[in-house]
N, C-alpha and C positions, 0 to 999 in steps of 0.2 A: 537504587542499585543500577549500574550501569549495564548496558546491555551491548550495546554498539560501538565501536568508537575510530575515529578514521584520523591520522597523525598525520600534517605535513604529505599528502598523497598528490600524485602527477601520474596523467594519465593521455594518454591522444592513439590517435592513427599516422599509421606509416610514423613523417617523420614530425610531426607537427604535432605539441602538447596541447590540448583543449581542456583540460580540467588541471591545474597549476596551486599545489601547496591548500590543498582540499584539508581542514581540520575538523570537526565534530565531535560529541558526545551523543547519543539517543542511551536515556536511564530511563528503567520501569516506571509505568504507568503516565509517560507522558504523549501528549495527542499533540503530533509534532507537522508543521507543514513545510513543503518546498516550495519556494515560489523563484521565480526569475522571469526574464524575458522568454520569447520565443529561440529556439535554437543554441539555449543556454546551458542544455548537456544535463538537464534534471534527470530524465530518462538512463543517463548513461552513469552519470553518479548513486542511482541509486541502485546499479547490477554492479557495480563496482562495490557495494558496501555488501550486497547480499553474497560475493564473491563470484559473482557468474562472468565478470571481469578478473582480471590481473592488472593490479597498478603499475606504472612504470619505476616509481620510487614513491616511498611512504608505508603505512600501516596498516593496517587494518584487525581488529579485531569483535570479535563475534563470541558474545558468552556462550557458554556451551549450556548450561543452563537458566532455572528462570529463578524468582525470587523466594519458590515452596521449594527448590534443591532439583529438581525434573526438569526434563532434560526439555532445551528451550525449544519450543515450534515456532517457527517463522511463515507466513499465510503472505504471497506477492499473487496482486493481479497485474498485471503490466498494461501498457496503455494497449488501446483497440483493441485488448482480446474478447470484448464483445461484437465484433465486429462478422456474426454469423450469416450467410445468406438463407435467405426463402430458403431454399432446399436441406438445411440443415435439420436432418435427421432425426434428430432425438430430442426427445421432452424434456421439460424443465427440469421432472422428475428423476428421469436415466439423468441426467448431465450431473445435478450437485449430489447423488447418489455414487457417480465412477469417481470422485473424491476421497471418498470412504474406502476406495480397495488400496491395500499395500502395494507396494511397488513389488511384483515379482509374483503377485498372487491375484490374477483377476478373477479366477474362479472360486473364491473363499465365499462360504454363504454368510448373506448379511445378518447382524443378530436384531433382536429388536431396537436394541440401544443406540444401534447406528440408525437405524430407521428413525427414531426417536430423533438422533440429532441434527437427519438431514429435515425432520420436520420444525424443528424450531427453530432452523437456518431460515429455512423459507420464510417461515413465519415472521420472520426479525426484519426482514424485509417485506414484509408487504406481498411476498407472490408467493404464498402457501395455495390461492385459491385460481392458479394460472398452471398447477402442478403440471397438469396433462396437455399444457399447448405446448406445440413445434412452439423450437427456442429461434426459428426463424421468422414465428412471423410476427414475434413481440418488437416491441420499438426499443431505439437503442439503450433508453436508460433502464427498460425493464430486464436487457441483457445485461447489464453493466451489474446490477441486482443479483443479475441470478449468479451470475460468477463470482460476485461478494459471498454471497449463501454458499457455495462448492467448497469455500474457503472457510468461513464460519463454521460449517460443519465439522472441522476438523479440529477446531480449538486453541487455536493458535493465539501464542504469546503475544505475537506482533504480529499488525497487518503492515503488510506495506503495499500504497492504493499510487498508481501511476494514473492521475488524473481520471477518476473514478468517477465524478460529475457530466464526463462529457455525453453529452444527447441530452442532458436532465432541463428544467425549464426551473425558474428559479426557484418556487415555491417546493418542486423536487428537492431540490440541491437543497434548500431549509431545513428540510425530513430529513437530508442524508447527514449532513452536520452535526444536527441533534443525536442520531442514530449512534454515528461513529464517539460520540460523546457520551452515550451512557454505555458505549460498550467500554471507554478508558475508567469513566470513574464507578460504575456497575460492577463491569465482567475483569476489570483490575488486565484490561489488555494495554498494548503501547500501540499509538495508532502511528504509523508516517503517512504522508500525505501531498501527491505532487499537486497542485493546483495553480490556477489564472486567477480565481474569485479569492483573489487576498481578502477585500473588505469585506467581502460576507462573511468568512471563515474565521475570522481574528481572533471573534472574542472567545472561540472555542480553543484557541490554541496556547498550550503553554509554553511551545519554542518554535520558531521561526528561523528556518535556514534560506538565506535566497544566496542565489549564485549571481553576481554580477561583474563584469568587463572588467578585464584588469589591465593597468595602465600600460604593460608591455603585452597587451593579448591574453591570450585562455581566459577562461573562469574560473573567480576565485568567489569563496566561501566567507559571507557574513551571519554570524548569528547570535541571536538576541533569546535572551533566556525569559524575557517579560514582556509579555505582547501590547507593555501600554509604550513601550518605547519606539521612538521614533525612526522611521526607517532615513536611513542617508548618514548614520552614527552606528559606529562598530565597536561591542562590547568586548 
């Protein structure tokens, strides 16, 4: 079932395009990666697909719902949002907990079921037993976690992870790979996924978008639907 899907799309600042004739497909239940160079506008193509942009010309669409007929959740952490100082406030527990309130209703009491679900968030992750540490004075990949868990908690159809690895050390980044893999063929979620660690990630992936230079400038969009194919060949 297609979920995502982005037509012929161009995009830049001021007056200068930087994303040029962008096409894609993202369909249920697949664990999809981004890759490119550095400065390659992954970041910016993927708030453009989630509609936090506007394209300049091109499409975009977004199912409204998911593959049971419910109405589709969409889970984005964005890059450095774990980026909390020492003095940040609040425990592990308050933080994937203020996930759980509706927009417009912070005061709504929690029931157990949400408590339940920010427990298995954590859990899914590894820092059920950190519940009660300041979220500043964990290291960066144990924030990068807990902001996955804020997002897990909620249930979400697709995650989409703006380079979600960084601070992790590789044997990390192993556990997280795997993780986000039994969440796609498990929990039946669609993962997207910005990333540098192409080789490590490969063989969990079953589509590969990388954005690379295009002959008259901006970045243009290659993707490959079979990760044993060879990168430098456009299917």
């Amino acid at each position: 079932m297609e979920l995502i899907s982005l037509k012929d799309v161009v995009f830049g600042y001021q007056h200068t395009p930087i994303l040029k004739d962008v096409s894609f497909t993202i369909d249920s239940g697949e664990f999809v990666g981004v890759t490119g160079p550095n400065g390659a506008s992954k970041s910016t193509m993927l708030r453009l697909m989630l509609g936090l942009l506007k394209p300049w010309r091109g499409t975009i669409l977004i199912n409204k719902t998911n593959h049971e007929g419910k109405k589709l959740k969409i889970g984005y952490v964005p890059q450095q949002i774990a980026s909390f100082n020492t003095g940040f406030p609040s425990t592990v527990l308050e933080l994937v907990r203020s996930g759980q309130y509706e927009k417009g209703n912070w005061f709504k009491r929690l029931t157990v079921k949400h408590h339940q679900k920010v427990e298995d968030a954590l859990k899914m992750v590894d820092m059920w037993e950190f519940k009660h540490h300041k979220i500043g004075d964990l290291s960066g990949g144990q924030k990068q976690k807990v902001c996955i868990a804020r997002v897990l908690a909620s249930d979400p159809d697709v995650l989409v992870l703006d380079e979600p690895t960084t601070g992790m050390d590789v044997e990390s980044r192993q556990a997280f790979y795997q993780f986000m893999d039994h969440q796609v063929k498990r929990h039946g979620r669609t993962v997207v996924m910005v990333t540098h660690e192409q080789d490590e990630v490969e063989k969990y992936l079953t589509k590969i978008i990388r954005l690379e230079r295009g002959e008259k400038g901006g970045w243009k969009c290659l993707t490959w639907n079979s990760c044993s194919a060879h990168f430098g060949q456009e299917v």
